[in-house]
C-alpha positions, 0 to 999 in steps of 0.5 A: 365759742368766742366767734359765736359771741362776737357775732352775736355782740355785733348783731345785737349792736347793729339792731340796737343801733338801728333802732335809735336812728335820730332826726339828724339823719334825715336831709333838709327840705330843699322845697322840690315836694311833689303833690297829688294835686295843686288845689283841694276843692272841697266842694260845696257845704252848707254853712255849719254842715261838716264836708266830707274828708278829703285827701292829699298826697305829698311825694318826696321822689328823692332818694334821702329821706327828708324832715320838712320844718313845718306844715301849717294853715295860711290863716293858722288857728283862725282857719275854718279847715281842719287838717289830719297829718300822719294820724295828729289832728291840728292846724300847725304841725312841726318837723314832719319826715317822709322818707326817701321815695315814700309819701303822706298822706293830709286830710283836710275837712271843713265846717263853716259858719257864713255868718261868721265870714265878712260880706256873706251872701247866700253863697261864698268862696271860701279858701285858705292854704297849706304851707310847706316850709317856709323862705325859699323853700315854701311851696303851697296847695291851695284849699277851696269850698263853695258855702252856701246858706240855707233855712234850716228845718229842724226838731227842737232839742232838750238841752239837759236830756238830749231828746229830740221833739217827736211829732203828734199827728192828728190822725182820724181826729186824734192827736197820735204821739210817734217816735217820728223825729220831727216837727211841724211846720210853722205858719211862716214855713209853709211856702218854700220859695226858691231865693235860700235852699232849705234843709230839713232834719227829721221830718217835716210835717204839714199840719191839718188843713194847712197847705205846703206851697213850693215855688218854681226854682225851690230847692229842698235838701233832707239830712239822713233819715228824714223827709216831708210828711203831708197830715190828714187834711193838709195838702202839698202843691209843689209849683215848678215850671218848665226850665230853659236848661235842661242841665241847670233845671232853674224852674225845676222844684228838686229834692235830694240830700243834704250832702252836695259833693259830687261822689253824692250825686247818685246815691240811693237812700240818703234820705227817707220819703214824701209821704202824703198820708190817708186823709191829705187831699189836693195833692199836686207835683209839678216839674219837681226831680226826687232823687237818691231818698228811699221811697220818692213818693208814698201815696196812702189811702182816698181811692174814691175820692171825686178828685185824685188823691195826688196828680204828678206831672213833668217829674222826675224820680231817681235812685230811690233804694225802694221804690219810687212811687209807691201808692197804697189803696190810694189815687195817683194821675201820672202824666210825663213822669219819668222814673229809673233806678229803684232797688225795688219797684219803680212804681208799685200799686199795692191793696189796690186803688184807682192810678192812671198813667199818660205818656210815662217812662217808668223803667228800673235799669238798678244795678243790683239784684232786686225782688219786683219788676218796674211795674208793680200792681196788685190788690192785698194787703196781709196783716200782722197773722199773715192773712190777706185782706183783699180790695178793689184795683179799680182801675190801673191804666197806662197809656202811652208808656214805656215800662222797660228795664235790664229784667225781664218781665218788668211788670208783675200782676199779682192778684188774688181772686175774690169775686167780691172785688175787681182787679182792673187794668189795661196797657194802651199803646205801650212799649214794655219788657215782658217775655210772654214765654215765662212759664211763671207768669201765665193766667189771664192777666198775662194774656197779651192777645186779650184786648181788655187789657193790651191794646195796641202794645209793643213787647220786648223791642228797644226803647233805645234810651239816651243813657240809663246808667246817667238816668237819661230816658230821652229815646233815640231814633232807633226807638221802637216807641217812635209816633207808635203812641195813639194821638187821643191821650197826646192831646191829653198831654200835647207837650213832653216832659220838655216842652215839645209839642208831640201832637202831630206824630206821638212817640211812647213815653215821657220824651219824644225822640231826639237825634243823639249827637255824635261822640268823639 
């Protein structure tokens, strides 16, 4: 009995003992940290955006378990950085333990205010330090940001009730009330120019009769949930010109989100659409990439008018999580336009309307699962009892395209027959994905032998595209698609998305071939 007691006393004593270790057990700092990396860029920000959280990792590979005195910014409480070390927020931190061969983790987040910084101009280098210890123990990593200033476009907000303006929109000649959060633009706002970025909160609307001019080299940046809203009567004519590089686009008009940091890049849906509503006219896109929003483009209503509701040419559009370009009862001209990665459509025509595309590359390589091929057409609507109100497909052309993608079939007609209406369409010399063997699309409209409606078209063969998963559609020179284009819509478009002349020997799609380099 007494064993059994003493054995319990002295386990009692061990845990008790062990679980009042002190600080005087851990070893000095002997200034051999190891971290994960010497310098954290945190990338670009725009002036009084908040960056994203980045993290570093510090090591200690030996085997005591070590206290180091202090960790802290370089410019202490003056620092624009924000560090987060084992979960204590703060600038200056003491007496912080890593045992032996384990390791901390330190985020670090930024907000920055260029007004604020000395000598600012639309851009600056912004650094500071985070200081291990100190003497001849110190060891330093060094923190870098990028920040840039902009012109800010933004609702109005109620100081006391915290509610933000929503548009009113003359719509058919009343003034409509939304919950659309936004404003619209003022006289002054209605020409971007390319010398600041802009940044738009909630939506931005252009008024009736007014037009939102956008000069070569612009660049336009949407927070979460907002976009560009064209009113009736109003007009968007976006004005960008062929670049000399093709990486940096100098010339190129671009939309994409708020968030400038590289994981960003190629996101889908951080932002929501251009929507050029019934009513807007002289509609025109010209060298502009959209890229990672929603819906690219939503085009409404004006099917009859003398001139196409939009004409978008030498444009790019991009990881939309909807759809790229999708036109309702409306009228599009597309020529050299490229369109890729969209978790629905890549370009829909839907309640009909009049949509002519010329020498475009409209393919859909998303990497989930999605509901409608590349190429979307049909002539309904249904309403709120789900009954279908039908119109006219009055044309819908494609000449010189490519429709491809990783489905098969990659276009969808989807008529509903009413003598009353026509649903019109033809493919002319394209190059398209679609398995005329698919019991589940059979019917007229999938007839490939009937000249009415496929002429000269080439079906399943490789369009063999540069790299679909970077977005890059160039075509090599295994292309199925090579001089297979008919010479009378190349003079329409005599040069490709890049300026090269394709009259002599046309190739299907966008882009005329290239010979893609050899990789080490």
């Amino acid at each position: 009995m007494k064993r059994i007691l003493y054995l319990i006393f002295t386990l009692g004593f061990i845990m008790l003992w062990s679980s009042c270790r002190n600080d005087f057990e851990f070893s000095p700092n002997t200034g051999n940290l190891e971290f994960s990396k010497d310098t954290v860029y945190l990338d670009t920000v725009f002036t009084n955006i908040g960056s994203s959280t980045y993290n570093l990792k510090v090591y200690n590979r030996s085997g005591h378990d070590i206290m180091i005195p202090s960790v802290r910014l370089a410019l202490g409480n003056a620092s624009n950085y924000r560090l987060n070390v084992d979960g204590i927020a703060g600038k200056t931190f003491e007496n912080i333990p890593i045992l032996a061969k384990d390791s901390l983790f330190i985020f670090v987040e930024t907000t920055i205010d260029i007004t604020n910084l000395a000598n600012p101009d639309s851009k600056f280098l912004y650094t500071d330090q985070i200081e291990f210890d100190a003497g001849s123990n110190l060891q330093k990593v060094e923190l870098v940001t990028l920040v840039q200033d902009a012109i800010f476009i933004y609702p109005d907000r109620d100081n006391t009730t915290k509610v933000i303006e929503t548009l009113k929109l003359d719509i058919n000649g009343d003034t409509v009330e939304t919950d659309i959060q936004g404003r619209e633009l003022l006289p002054e706002e209605l020409t971007f120019t390319n010398e600041k970025p802009y940044v738009i909160y909630g939506f931005a609307a252009v008024p009736n009769g007014q037009t939102l001019t956008i000069e070569a080299g612009a660049r336009v940046h949407f927070h979460s949930e907002s976009g560009l809203i064209v009113s009736e009567g109003a007009s968007l004519q976006i004005n960008g010109s062929v670049s000399s590089d093709p990486e940096l686009l100098e010339n190129e008009v671009i939309f994409e989100s708020d968030r400038l940091e590289p994981d960003f890049a190629d996101i889908s849906g951080q932002w929501g659409v251009i929507w050029l509503f019934d009513g807007s006219v002289n509609n025109s896109i010209n060298y502009t990439t959209i890229k990672n929003a929603t819906i690219g483009i939503l085009c409404d209503g004006n099917p009859n008018i003398a001139t196409e509701k939009l004409k978008i040419t030498n444009s790019q559009i991009y990881n939309s999580s909807s759809f790229g370009i999708l036109g309702r009862n409306t009228s599009i001209i597309g020529e050299n336009v490229v369109i890729n990665n969209c978790g629905q459509s890549a370009f829909a025509g839907t309640f009909g309307g009049k949509y002519n595309f010329t020498h475009c590359t409209i393919a859909n390589y998303w990497s989930g699962s999605r509901e409608f091929p590349a190429v979307l057409l049909n002539n309904f609507i249904t309403d709120a009892d789900d009954n279908a109100i039908v119109t006219d497909l009055a044309q819908a052309n494609f000449n010189n395209c490519i429709i491809y993608g990783n489905d098969n079939p990659e276009i969808l007609l989807d008529e509903i027959e009413d003598d009353a209406v026509v649903f019109n369409f033809k493919f002319t010399n394209c190059l398209i994905r679609f398995d005329s063997r698919n019991t589940n699309f059979t019917g007229a409209n999938y007839d490939i032998n009937d000249p009415t409606h496929y002429e000269g078209t080439i079906f399943n063969q490789d369009p063999h595209f540069k790299d679909t998963n970077k977005n890059m559609l160039v075509i090599g020179e295994d292309s199925a698609a090579i001089n297979k284009g008919l010479a009378t819509f190349a003079t329409q478009v005599p040069f490709d998305i890049l300026n090269v002349n394709r009259t002599s020997a046309p190739d299907i799609g966008a882009y005329q071939h290239i010979v893609f380099p050899v990789e080490d």
